[in-house]
C-alpha positions in Angstrom: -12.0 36.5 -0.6 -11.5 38.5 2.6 -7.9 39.5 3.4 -7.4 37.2 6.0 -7.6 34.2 4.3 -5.6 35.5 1.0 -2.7 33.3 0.1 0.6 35.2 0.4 1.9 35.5 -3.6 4.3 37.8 -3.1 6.3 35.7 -0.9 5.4 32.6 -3.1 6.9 34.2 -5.9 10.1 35.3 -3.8 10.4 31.5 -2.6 10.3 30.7 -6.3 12.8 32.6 -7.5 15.0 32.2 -4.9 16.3 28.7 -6.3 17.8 28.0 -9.5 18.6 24.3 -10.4 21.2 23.8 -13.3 20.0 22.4 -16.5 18.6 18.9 -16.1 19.3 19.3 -12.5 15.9 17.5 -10.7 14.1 20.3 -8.8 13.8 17.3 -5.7 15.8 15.4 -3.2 15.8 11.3 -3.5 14.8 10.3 -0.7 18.5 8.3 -0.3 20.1 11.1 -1.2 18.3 13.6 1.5 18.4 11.1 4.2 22.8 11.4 3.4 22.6 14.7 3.0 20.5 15.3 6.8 21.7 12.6 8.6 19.7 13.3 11.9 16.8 13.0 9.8 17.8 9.3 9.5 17.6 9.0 13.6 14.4 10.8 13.7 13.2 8.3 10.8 13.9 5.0 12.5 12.4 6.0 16.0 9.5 7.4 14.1 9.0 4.1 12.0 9.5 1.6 15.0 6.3 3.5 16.1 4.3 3.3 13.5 4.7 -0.4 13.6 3.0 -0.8 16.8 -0.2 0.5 18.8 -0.5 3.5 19.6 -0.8 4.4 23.3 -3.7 6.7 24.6 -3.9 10.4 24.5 -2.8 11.9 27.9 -2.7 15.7 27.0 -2.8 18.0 29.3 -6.1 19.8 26.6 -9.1 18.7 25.4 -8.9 20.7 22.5 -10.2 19.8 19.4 -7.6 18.9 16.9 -8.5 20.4 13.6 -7.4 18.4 10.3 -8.7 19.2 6.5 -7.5 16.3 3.9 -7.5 16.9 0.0 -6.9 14.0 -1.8 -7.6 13.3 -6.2 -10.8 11.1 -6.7 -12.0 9.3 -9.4 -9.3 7.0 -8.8 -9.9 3.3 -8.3 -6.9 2.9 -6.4 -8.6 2.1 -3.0 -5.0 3.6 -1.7 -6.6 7.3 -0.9 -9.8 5.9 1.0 -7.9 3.4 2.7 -5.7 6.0 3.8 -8.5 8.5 4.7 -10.0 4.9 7.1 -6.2 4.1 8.5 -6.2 8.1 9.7 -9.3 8.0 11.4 -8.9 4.4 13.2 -5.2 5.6 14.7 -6.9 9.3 15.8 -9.8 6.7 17.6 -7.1 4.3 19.0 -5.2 7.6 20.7 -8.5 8.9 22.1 -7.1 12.5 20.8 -10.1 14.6 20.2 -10.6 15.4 16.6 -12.4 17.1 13.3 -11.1 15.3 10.1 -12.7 17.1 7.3 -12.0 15.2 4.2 -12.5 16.9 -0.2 -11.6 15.4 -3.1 -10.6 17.0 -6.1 -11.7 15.4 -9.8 -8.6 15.1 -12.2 -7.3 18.3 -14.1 -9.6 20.1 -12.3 -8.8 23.7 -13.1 -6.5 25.9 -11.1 -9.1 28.6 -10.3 -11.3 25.5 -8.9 -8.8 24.4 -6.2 -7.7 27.6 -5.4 -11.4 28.5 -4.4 -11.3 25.1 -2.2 -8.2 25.9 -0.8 -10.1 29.5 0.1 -12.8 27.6 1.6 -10.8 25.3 3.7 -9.1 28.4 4.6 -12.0 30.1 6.2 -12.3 26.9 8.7 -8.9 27.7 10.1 -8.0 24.1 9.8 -4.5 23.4 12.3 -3.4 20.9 9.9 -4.0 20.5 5.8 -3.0 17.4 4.2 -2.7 17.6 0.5 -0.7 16.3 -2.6 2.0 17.8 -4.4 2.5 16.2 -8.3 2.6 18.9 -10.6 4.0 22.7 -10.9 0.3 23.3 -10.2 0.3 21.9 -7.1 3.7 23.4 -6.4 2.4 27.1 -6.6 -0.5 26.6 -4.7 1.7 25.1 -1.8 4.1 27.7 -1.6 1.8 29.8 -1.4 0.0 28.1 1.9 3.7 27.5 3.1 4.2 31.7 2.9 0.6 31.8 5.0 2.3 29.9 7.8 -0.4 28.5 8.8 -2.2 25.5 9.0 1.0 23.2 8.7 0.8 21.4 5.9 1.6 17.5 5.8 2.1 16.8 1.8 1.1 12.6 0.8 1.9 10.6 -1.9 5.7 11.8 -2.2 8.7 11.2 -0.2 11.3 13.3 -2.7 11.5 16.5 -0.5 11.7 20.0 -2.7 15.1 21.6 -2.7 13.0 25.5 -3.5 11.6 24.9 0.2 14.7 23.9 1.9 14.8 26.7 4.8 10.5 26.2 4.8 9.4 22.4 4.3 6.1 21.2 5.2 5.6 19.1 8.7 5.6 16.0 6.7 6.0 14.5 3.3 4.7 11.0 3.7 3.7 8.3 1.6 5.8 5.3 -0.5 8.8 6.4 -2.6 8.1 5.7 -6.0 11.3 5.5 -7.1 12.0 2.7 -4.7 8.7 0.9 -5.8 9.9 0.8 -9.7 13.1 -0.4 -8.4 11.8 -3.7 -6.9 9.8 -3.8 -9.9 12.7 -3.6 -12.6 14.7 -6.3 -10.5 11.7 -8.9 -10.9 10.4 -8.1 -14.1 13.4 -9.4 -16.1 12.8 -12.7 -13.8 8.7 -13.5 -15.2 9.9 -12.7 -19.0 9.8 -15.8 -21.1 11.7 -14.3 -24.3 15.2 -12.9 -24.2 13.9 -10.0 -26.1 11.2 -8.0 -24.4 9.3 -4.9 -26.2 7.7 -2.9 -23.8 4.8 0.1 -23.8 5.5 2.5 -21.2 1.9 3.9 -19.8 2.0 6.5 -17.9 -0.8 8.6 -15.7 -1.0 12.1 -16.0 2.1 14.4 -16.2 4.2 15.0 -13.3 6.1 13.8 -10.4 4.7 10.5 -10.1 4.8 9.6 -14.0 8.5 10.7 -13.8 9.4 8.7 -10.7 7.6 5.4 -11.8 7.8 5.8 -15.3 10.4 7.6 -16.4 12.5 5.9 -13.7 12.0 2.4 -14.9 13.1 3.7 -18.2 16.6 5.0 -16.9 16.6 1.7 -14.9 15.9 -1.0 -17.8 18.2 1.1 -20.4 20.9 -1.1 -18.8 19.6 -3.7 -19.8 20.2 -4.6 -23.7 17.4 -7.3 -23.7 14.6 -5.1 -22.6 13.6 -1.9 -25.6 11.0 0.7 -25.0 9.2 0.6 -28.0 6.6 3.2 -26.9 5.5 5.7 -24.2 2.4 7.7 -23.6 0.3 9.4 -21.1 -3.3 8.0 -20.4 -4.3 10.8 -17.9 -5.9 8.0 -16.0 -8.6 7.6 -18.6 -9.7 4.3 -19.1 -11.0 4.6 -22.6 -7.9 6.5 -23.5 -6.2 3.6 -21.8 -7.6 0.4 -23.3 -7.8 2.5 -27.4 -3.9 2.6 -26.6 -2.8 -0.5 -25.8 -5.0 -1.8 -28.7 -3.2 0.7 -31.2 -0.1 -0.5 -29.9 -0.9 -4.3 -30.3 -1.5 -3.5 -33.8 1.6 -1.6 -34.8 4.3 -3.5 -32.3 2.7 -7.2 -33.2 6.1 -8.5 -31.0 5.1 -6.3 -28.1 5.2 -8.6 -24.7 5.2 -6.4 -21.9 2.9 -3.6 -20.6 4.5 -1.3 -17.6 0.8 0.4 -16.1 2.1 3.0 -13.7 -0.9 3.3 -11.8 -4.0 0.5 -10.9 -6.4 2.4 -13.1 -3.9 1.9 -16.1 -3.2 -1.8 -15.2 -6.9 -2.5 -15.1 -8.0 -0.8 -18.3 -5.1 -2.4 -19.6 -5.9 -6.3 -19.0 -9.1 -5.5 -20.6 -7.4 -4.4 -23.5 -5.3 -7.3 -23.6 -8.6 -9.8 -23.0 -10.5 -8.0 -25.7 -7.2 -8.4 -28.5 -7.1 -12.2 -27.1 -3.0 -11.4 -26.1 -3.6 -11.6 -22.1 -1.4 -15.1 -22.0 1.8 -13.5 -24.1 1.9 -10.1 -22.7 3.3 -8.9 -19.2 1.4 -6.9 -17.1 2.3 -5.3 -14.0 0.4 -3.3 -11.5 1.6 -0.4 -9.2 0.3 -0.5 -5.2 -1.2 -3.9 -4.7 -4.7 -2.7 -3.8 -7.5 -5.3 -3.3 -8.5 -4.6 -7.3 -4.7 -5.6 -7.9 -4.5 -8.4 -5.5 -7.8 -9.8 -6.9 -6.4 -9.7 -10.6 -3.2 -11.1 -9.3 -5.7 -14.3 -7.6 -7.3 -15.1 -11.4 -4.4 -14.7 -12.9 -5.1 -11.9 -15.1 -2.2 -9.9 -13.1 1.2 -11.0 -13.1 3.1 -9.1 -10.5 2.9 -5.8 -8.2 4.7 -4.0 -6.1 2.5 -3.9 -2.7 2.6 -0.7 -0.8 2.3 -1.9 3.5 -0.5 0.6 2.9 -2.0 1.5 6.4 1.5 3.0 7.2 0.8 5.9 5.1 -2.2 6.6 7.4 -0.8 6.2 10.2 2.5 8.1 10.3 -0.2 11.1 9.1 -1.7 10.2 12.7 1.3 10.0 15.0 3.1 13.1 13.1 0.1 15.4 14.2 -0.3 13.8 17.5 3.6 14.5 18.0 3.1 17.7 17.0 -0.1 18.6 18.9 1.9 17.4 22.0 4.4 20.1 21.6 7.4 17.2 20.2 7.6 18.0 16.5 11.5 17.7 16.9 10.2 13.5 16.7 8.8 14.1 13.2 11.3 13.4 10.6 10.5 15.3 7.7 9.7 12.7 5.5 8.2 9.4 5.7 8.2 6.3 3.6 6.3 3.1 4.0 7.8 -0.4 2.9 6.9 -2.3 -0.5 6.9 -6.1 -1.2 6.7 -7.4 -4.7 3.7 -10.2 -5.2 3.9 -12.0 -8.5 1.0 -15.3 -8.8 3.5 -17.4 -7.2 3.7 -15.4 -3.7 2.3 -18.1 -1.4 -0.8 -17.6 -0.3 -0.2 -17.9 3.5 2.6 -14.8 3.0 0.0 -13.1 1.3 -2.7 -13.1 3.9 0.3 -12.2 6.1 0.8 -9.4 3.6 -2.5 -8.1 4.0 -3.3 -8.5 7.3 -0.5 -6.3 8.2 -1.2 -3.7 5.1 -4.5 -3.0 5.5 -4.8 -3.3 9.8 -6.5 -0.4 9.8 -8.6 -0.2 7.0 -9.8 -3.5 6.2 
């Protein structure tokens, strides 16, 4: 790899070491808590969101200059949230007239270190102004710091609005996305609603290991422990696999006969997971939830083989993506808060439908 594009370890390594959390201590910032913590990034946050929610006004820069953007995002998914937000990007860089290069990759899951590292090289070598990745596990963590030491392109980190307390004196431009933890939250006050037993025995599924898992999974754990009527009765990682998915929730059937209630952390697992229940002939006694409220989700929700899910307002995602780089690219970073968080609404199969279509028409404005 030639020198100029080699990722600065050394630093990395110094960045690392610099912070040491106590024992137990979570390595992130809530998004709550960093939002008390940083007040004015509450200011910036609410200016920055009123935008969002409206059109953007044409691009009147005093350059013609080609903004540069590279965008890595996991596939093999069948969330449609990535490639909606990939479509929501490019329709608010078209309705600013900005001039533009969005080159988008996609990484398959547990793809080995080496492997994204030689991406990462290649995206490199384009000189990209602006990278948009994900940040989930400790593997994503090093490579980061690592691109954060480079100082260049700015980075703008989706799917997680928990900021990293290591990379307090050097954050990204922009962690963006919908905060999980406030997602399971509106999910944990309306499951206990749908149950039909006082005693509910639940399998906890979650995706692969990391962040996510721990703020959607592990969270509604901490979050239903309160609660004497609901018992956790297993937990397990699918890695997104839907064979692994579907041989679990069978096995569990079988062993935990009184099990009603399946919490699917993701909208592969809550898939896979109906089909388990259909094929064992349980899909009218157990709960099932889903996580995002895609069009997958929404169209299980519609036959009634779904019974709730927390609906990201998708397109936002997408969007404040747009507007931060536009703000930026105009010279007005100090507008960016430093992280971003779309809003949620909980559809269970008694959401009427007319506040669904109003739902979806605002989610998915961009992408539809």
């Amino acid at each position: 790899m030639p020198t100029s594009t080699r990722l600065a370890c050394g630093l990395a390594i110094m960045l690392f070491l610099s912070w040491r959390g106590h024992a137990g201590e979570s390595p992130y910032w809530s998004l709550q808590d960093y939002l008390a913590r940083f007040p004015d990034q509450q200011i910036r946050l609410e200016a920055f969101s009123q935008g969002i929610r409206t059109p953007a006004p044409p691009w009147q820069g005093a350059t013609d200059e080609e903004v540069r953007i590279a965008m890595v995002s996991p596939g093999g998914q069948l969330s449609d949230y990535w490639r909606r937000n990939r479509k929501s990007i490019l329709a608010r860089l078209e309705e600013m007239t900005i001039p533009y290069r969005l080159d988008c990759y996609f990484t398959p899951p547990h793809s080995p270190m080496r492997e994204q590292e030689r991406l990462l090289a290649d995206i490199l070598e384009q000189d990209p102004d602006y990278l948009i990745l994900t940040l989930d596990t400790r593997r994503h963590q090093v490579l980061i710091e690592k691109l954060l030491a480079r100082g260049r392109p700015k980075l703008i980190l989706q799917n997680i609005t928990t900021p990293l307390k290591l990379w307090q004196q050097r954050q990204p431009l922009l962690y963006v996305g919908f905060d999980h933890a406030q997602g399971t939250q509106q999910l944990a006050t309306t499951l206990p609603t749908l149950t039909t037993t006082q005693t509910v025995h639940y399998l906890m599924l979650y995706g692969t290991r990391g962040h996510v898992s721990q703020a959607r999974g592990d969270e509604f754990i901490r979050l239903m422990s309160a609660n004497p009527n609901f018992h956790l009765r297993q937990r397990a990682y699918t890695n997104l696999d839907p064979e692994r998915t579907r041989t679990l929730v069978l096995q569990a059937l079988s062993e935990i006969p009184e099990l009603n209630l399946i919490y699917a952390s993701t909208t592969d697992i809550a898939l896979a997971s109906i089909e388990a229940l259909e094929q064992a002939g349980r899909d009218d006694d157990v709960i099932i939830n889903g996580w995002g409220g895609g069009q997958d989700e929404l169209e299980a929700l519609r036959q009634g083989r779904l019974d709730l899910t927390v609906m990201r307002m998708n397109d936002d995602s997408g969007v404040a993506i747009a507007d931060a780089i536009r703000l930026d690219w105009e010279g007005n970073s100090g507008a960016i808060p430093h992280v971003y968080s779309g809003e949620f609404a909980v559809i269970t199969q008694e959401t009427p439908e007319a506040e669904l279509e109003r739902l979806k028409a605002y989610a998915f404005r961009y992408s539809h």
